[in-house]
C-alpha positions as CSV (number, residue, x, y, z in Angstrom):
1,X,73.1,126.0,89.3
2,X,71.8,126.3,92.6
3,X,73.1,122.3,93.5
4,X,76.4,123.1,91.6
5,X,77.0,125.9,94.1
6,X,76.4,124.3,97.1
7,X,78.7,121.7,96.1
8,X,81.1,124.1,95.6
9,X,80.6,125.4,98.7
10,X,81.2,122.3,100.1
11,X,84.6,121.6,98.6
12,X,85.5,125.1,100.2
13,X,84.6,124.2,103.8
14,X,86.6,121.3,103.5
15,X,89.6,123.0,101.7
16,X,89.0,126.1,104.4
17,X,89.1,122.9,107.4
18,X,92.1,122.3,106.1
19,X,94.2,125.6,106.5
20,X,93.9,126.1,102.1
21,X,92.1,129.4,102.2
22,X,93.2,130.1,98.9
23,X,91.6,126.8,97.5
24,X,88.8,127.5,99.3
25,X,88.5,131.2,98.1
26,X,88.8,129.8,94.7
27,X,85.9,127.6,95.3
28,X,83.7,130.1,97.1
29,X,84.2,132.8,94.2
30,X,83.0,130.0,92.2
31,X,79.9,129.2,93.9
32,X,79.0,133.0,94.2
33,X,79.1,133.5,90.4
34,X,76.6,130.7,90.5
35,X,74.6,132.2,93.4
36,X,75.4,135.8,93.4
37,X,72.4,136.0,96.3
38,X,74.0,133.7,98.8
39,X,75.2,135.5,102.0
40,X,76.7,132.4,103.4
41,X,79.4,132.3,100.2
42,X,80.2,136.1,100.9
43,X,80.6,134.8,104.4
44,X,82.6,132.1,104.1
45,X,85.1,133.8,101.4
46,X,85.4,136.8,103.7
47,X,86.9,133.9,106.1
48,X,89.2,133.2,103.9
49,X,90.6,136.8,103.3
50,X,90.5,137.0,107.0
51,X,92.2,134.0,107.8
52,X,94.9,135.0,105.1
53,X,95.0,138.8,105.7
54,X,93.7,140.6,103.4
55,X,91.0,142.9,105.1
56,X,90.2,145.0,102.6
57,X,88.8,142.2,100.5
58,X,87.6,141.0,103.5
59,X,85.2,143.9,104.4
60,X,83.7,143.8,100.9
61,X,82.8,140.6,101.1
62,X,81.3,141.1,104.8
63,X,79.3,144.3,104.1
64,X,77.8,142.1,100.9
65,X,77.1,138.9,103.2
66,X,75.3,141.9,105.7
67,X,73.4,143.5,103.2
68,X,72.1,140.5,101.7
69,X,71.3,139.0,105.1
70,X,70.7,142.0,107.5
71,X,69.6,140.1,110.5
72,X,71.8,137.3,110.4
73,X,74.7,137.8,113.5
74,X,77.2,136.3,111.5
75,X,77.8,138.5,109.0
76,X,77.7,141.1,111.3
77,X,80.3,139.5,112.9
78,X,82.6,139.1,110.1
79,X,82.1,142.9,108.6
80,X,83.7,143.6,112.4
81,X,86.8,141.5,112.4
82,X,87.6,142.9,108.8
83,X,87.1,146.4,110.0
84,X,89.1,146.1,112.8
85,X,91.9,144.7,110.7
86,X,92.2,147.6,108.4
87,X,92.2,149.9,111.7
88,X,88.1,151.1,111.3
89,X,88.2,150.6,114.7
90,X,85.1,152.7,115.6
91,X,83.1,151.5,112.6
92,X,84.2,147.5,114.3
93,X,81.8,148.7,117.4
């Protein structure tokens, strides 16, 4: 499961490269039921809904990529650029 889901998540990046962020959300949603553990695929999908515009999506997908992976900057990152776009500015900070 675990190879399956990386390749998966290598189809996305290259779907995401190339402006499809809903073939690439469909790839990353994929991989996660695979590897429901994986930060990086929360990550990379909450790009998608960011890149797209759908926040709200977006910040669910961030605050699971930051609670899996508390320390990583990333994540952090990405939960911020969803809040701002649904307006949380303060919780952005």
């Amino acid at each position: 499961a675990v190879e399956e889901a990386a390749a998966l998540k290598e189809s996305g990046n290259a779907l995401y490269a190339a402006k499809d962020y809903e073939g690439a959300l469909v790839k990353y949603t994929s991989a996660i039921v695979l590897s429901p553990l994986d930060a990086k695929l929360y990550s990379n999908r909450c790009a998608c809904h960011l890149s797209s515009g759908s926040y709200s999506a977006a910040v669910l997908d961030a605050a699971r990529a930051r609670h899996l992976a508390p320390e990583w900057t990333k994540a952090l990152y990405r939960l911020a650029q969803a809040r701002l776009g649904v307006g949380r500015y303060e919780d952005a900070a």
